[in-house]
C-alpha positions in Angstrom: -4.7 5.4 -10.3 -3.4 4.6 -13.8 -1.9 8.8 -13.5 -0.3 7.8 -10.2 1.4 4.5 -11.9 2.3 5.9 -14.9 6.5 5.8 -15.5 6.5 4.6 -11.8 9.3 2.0 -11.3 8.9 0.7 -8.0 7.0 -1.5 -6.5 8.1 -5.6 -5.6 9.2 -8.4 -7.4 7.2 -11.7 -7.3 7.4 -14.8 -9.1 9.3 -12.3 -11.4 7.0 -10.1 -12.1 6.7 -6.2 -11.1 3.7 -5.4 -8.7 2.7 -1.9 -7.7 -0.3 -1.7 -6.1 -3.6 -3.7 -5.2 -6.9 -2.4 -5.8 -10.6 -3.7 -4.3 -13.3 -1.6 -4.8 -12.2 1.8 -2.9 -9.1 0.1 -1.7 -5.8 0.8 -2.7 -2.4 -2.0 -1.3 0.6 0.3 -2.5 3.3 -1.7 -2.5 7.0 -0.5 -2.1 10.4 -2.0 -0.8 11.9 1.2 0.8 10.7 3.9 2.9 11.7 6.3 0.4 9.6 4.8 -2.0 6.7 4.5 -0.1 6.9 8.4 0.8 7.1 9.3 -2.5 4.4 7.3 -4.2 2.3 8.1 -1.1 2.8 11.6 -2.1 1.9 11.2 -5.8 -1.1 9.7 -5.2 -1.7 12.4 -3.0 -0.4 14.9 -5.4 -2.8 13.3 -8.5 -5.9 12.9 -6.2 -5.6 16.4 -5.0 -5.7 17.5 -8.6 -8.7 15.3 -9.1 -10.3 16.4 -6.3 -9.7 13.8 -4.0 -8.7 13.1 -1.0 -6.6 10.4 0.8 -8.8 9.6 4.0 -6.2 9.8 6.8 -8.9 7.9 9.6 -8.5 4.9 7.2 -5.0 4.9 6.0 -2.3 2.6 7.6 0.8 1.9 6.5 2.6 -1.9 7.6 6.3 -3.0 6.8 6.3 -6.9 6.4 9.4 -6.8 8.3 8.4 -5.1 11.2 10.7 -2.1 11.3 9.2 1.4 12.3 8.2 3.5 9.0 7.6 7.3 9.0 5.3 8.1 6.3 4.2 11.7 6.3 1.1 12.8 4.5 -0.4 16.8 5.2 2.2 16.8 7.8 0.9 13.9 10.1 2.6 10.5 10.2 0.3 8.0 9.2 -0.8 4.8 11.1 1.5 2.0 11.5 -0.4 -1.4 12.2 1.0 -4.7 11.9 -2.4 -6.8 10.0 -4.5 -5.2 8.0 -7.7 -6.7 6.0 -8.9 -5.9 2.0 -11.6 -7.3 0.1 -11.6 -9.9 -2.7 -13.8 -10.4 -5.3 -16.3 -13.9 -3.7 -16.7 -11.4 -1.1 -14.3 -13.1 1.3 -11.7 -10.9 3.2 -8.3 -11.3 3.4 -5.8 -10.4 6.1 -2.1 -9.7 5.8 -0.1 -10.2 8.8 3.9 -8.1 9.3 6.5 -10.5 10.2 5.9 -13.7 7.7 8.7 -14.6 5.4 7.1 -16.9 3.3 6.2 -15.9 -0.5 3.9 -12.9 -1.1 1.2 -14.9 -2.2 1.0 -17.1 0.9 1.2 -14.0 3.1 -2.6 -13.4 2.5 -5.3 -15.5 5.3 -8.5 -15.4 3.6 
């Protein structure tokens, strides 16, 4: 992951600070304000992991806009998943779910 990251200048601001991604465990929360961007660090991580090896699994992978518009991210020529919640772990073992359509901060976004 720290390949796929490296000189990457996207991501979002919060609480002025620049996040990219969110890792649990096996899980990864990219984290991108255009479609654009999301496409291309989809494909990096794609690119990196297929030097590596590995493989994005596309029966797990989803992709959700927090403002609800349609996104078209392409990954070995199939569009993946667009869902509207999704859930990740957290460290007490607790998971939390993030929900498409709620304006308040980032940080409140979360349900755990």
């Amino acid at each position: 992951m720290r390949e796929v990251m490296d000189g990457w200048e996207g991501g979002v601001h919060i609480g002025g600070r620049r996040l990219i991604n969110l890792r649990y465990a096996d899980d990864i929360v990219l984290l991108e304000e255009s479609e654009e961007e999301r496409q291309k660090i989809v494909n990096r991580l794609h690119q990196v992991g297929s030097e590596k090896g590995l493989l994005i699994n596309m029966d797990k992978t989803t992709i959700m806009t927090l403002n609800g518009n349609m996104c078209n991210i392409i990954l070995n020529g199939n569009r993946l998943e667009q869902v509207s919640t999704f859930q990740y772990g957290i460290n007490d073992g607790r998971r939390c779910r993030m929900q498409q359509g709620d304006k308040r901060e980032t940080g409140k976004r979360t349900e755990c």
